[in-house]
N, C-alpha and C positions, 0 to 999 in steps of 0.2 A: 777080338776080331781085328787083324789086321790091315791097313790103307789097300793093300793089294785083294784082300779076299773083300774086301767093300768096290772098291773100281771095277772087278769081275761083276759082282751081285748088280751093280748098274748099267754094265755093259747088257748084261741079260735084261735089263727093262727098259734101257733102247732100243734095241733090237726089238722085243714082243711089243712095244708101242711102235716102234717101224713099222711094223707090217700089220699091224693093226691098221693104223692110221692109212697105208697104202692101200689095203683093203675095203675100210669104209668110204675112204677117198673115188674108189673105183665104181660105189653104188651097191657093192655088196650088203649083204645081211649078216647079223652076229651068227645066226646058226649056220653060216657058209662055209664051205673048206674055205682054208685061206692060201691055200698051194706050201702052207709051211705049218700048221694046226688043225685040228679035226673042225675047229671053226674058232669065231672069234673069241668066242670064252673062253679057251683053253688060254689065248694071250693074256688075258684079261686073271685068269688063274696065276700064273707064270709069274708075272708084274708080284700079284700078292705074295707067293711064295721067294721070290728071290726077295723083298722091300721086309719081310719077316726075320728080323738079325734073329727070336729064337729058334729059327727051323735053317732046317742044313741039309733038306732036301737037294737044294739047289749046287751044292757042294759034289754031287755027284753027275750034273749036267755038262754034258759037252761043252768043250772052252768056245767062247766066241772068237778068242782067238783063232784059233783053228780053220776060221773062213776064209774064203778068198780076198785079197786086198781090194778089188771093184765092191765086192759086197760091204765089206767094214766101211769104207769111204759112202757109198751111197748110206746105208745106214747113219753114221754118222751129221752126215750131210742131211740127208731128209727131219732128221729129226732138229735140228739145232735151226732149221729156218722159222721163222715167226707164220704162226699158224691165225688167218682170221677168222 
């Protein structure tokens, strides 16, 4: 597997821990839509399946790229602050 197909595979568990995290931050429940998942376990699925180098499910998922630069930057940003 190559550094770039590993930097994607983590982008995707940023991202589903972003919005995870924004989610239960907001008082939400795991069974709640997340406005980006049928609810929080599907984030939580996601995580597993991109962090799985034998599965390549996640090879055929929509590039994180492909998002708006306000969303990659908050993304980024929410996730890289220290969480108490």
């Amino acid at each position: 597997m190559s550094n770039e197909q590993i930097k994607r595979r983590l982008l995707f568990i940023i991202d589903d821990a972003s919005r995870l995290l924004q989610h239960l931050d907001s008082g939400k429940d795991m069974s709640e839509f997340t406005g980006f998942a049928d609810d929080g376990y599907t984030h939580l699925s996601n995580i597993q399946i991109a962090s799985n180098l034998e599965d390549n499910e996640s090879d055929a998922w929509k590039n994180v790229y492909s998002m708006d630069a306000e969303t990659f930057e908050f993304i980024t940003l929410k996730f890289s602050k220290k969480r108490i």
